[in-house]
N, C-alpha and C positions, 0 to 999 in steps of 0.2 A: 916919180910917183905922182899918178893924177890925186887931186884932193876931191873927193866925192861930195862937195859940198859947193863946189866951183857950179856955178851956175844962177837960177831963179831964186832971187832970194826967199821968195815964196815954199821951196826946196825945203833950203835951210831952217827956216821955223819949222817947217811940220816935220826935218831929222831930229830937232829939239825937242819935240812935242812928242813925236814916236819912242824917244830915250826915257823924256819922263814917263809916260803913262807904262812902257813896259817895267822901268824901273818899281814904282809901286805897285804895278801887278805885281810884280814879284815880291814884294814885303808881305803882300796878303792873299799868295797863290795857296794858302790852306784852306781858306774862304771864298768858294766858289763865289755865292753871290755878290761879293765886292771886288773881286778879280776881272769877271766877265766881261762888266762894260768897260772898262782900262783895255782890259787885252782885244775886243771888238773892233775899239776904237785906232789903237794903236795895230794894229793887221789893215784894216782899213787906210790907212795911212799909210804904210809899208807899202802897200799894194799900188797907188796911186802914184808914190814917187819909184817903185823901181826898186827898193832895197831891200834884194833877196836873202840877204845875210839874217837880217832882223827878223825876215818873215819867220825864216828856218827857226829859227829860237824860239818862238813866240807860237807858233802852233803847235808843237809839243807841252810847250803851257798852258795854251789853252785846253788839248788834251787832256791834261794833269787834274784838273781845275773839276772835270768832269770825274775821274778818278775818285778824288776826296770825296765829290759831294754821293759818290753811288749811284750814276748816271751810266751802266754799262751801252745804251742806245746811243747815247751822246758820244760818247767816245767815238765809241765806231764812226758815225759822222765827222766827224772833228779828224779822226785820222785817217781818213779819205782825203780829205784838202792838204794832206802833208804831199798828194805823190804830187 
């Protein structure tokens, strides 16, 4: 089994980094406006190293995010970036 962390240590922080931020998106995914930049940042992140697993999760959250706040426009965008 490869370890997905073998590599750029530079990697590795930002898989640490991508854990925490989606972690507390998700503590306060009923509050769009304090989710947003956690989940932003952490896609952002995702994106950069390759870690489609994380992405998959995380855009649907984002999604969500816009759900709560009453953003039907927003969604739609947001679930375009899921295909």
């Amino acid at each position: 089994m490869k370890n997905q962390y073998v590599g750029d240590v530079n990697d590795f922080v930002k898989y640490g980094l991508i854990r925490a931020l989606t972690a507390y998106a998700g503590l306060v995914i009923y509050n769009a406006k304090l989710a947003r930049p956690y989940l932003a940042e952490a896609i952002e992140l995702a994106r950069a190293v390759g870690d489609r697993w994380t992405l998959s999760q995380m855009l649907p959250w984002q999604a969500f995010t816009s759900i709560t706040a009453g953003e039907p426009g927003r969604i739609r965008k947001q679930g375009a970036g899921m295909r």
